[in-house]
C-alpha positions, 0 to 999 in steps of 0.5 A: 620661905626663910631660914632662921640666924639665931644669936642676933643682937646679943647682950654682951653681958647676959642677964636673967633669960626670963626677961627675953632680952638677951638676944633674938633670932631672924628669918632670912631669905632661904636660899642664894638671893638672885643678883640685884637688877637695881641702879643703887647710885645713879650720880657719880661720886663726889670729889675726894671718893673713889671705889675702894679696891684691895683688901680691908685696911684692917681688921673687920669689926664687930658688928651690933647684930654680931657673927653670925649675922654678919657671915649670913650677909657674906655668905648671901650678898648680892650688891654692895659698895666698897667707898674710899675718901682720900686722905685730907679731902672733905667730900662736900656733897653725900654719896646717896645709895638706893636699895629697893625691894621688888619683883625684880629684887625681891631680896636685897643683900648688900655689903657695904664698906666705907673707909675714910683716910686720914684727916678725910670726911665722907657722908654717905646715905643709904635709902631703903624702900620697897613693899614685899621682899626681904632686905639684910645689910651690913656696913663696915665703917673705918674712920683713919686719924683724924677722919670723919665718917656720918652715915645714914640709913632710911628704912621705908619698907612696907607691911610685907618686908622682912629687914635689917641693918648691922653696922660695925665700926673702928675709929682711931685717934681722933677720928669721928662716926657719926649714925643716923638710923631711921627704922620706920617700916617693915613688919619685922625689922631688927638693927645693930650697930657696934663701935669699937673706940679705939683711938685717943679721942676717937668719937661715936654720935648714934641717933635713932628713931624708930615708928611702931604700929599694928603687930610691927616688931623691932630690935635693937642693939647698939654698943660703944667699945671704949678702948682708947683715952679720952674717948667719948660716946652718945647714944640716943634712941626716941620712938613712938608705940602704937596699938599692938607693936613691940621693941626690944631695945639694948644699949651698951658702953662698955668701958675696956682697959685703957679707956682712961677718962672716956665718957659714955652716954645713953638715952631713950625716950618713947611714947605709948599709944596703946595699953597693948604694946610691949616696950623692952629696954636693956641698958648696959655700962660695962667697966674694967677701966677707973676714972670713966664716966658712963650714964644712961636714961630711959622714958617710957609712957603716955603723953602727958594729960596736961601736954595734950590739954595745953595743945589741945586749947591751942586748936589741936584735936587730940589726934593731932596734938599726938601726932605734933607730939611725934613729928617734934620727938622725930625731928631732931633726927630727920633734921641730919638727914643732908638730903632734902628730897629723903627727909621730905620722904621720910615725914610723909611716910610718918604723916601718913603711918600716923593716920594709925592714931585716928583710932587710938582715940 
């Protein structure tokens, strides 16, 4: 059973509602999920991380799914993690989080929290897996001066999950965040991330791939809040479509007053396998601020004939000419994954998803 969270990965400057992009609604898990019966870390924290106690060190942060999302998951948590990196240590090996969704666990909430001090730098991923369940996390990130946080999040879920991830993030000065998603599974499955750019210099990195296939549908909502001078964002999303798979995609930098001389850029790319996929992409630049430079670009289409052709002439059937094509768009981003054992796991799974594009012909 599921209760539905409306107001999901809402557009922060509304268009015309004939175009359904505005924002969404999830089915959630009905009722309090049980307590998570799963080990997430079974190593011990590298040197410089510790758990973090006591409150927030700040303001909790707009997150991309939004509010009501973000208070279903306080609401409903049951696991999560609260990670601190000391001030000027730099944490050489990642911290590796398993969440999985199974009889024994067959909803997943966790709240996560990672809070890097001044001059610190901690990478920590975060592996999703699972057949049948249901999933929703959210992760607060805090990057103090100076600071570096890379966050990783690989979604494998089957056919039978419902899931999503909502990020939000504040950076001060000179501090870093990086944001790798691998939205890859699940029969439903929706994303957020929202950072707020507030530091002199302060910097986000968001990169994305995401697979559909089948009747897979997919949100997104990723926004870079420039607030502070001389800040800087890129958001780049690439994905592949395939027979009768949808994806609602929204981008947005918003340029807020105070953000002298910020620079904001976003991309996305896709392919399209199929005449029966739907492919929705909102791009936003918001602006309050003079002397900022904000650039956006999207492709969407078949691959190209002549591409196929050339490959094709190289020995490759066409099956596996677009599948070549896939694994080349994907692997700038798998490529950031620091564990060697997850990005393997990831381009199996995407090997063998792919097996879809036998009968696309």
């Amino acid at each position: 059973m599921s209760t539905m969270v409306s107001n999901v990965n809402a557009l922060p400057a509304r268009t015309w509602v004939r175009l359904g992009v505005n924002d969404t609604e999830f089915p959630a898990w009905e009722g309090r999920p049980a307590p998570y019966r799963g080990n997430v870390s079974a190593a011990e924290l590298p040197a410089g991380v510790s758990v973090l106690e006591g409150p927030l060190p700040g303001a909790e942060p707009q997150t991309g799914m939004g509010r009501e999302t973000a208070d279903w998951v306080h609401a409903n948590r049951n696991c999560g993690v609260r990670l601190r990196s000391a001030a000027g240590t730099h944490a050489e090996a990642p911290v590796l989080l398993r969440y999985r969704v199974d009889e024994d666990n067959p909803a997943v909430v966790d709240d996560n929290t990672v809070v890097a001090e001044e001059n610190s730098e901690i990478t920590v991923v975060m592996n999703y897996s699972g057949e049948s369940g249901f999933h929703g996390g959210l992760t607060r990130l805090y990057a103090q001066k100076g600071a570096v946080i890379h966050l990783v999040q690989v979604q494998l879920l089957g056919d039978g999950c419902t899931h999503f991830d909502d990020v939000g993030a504040f950076a001060e000065d000179g501090a870093q965040i990086d944001v790798v998603q691998a939205e890859l599974g699940a029969a439903a499955a929706f994303a957020g991330c929202r950072t707020r750019l507030a530091g002199y210099k302060s910097r986000l990195t968001m990169d994305s791939i995401y697979f559909g296939d089948r009747k897979r549908s997919l949100d997104f909502n990723y926004a870079a809040d420039h607030t502070g001078k001389k800040t800087r964002s890129d958001i780049r999303m690439a994905g592949a479509l395939l027979d009768e798979s949808q994806k609602t995609f929204r981008g947005t930098i918003n340029f807020l007053r105070g953000a002298k001389q910020a620079v904001g850029h976003e991309s996305e790319s896709n392919l399209l396998f199929s005449p029966k996929v739907r492919s929705r992409t909102a791009p936003l630049i918001l602006c309050e601020e003079e002397d900022v430079d904000g650039q956006h670009a999207a492709s969407t289409g078949k691959v190209g004939e002549d591409l196929l052709f050339y490959l094709m002439t190289r020995g490759l059937s066409e099956t596996d000419a677009k599948k070549l094509l896939i694994e080349a768009r994907f692997r700038p981003v798998t490529d950031k994954i620091p564990d060697a054992g997850i990005r393997d796991a990831v381009m199996d799974y995407v090997k063998g998803r792919l097996s879809g594009l036998e009968s696309m012909g």
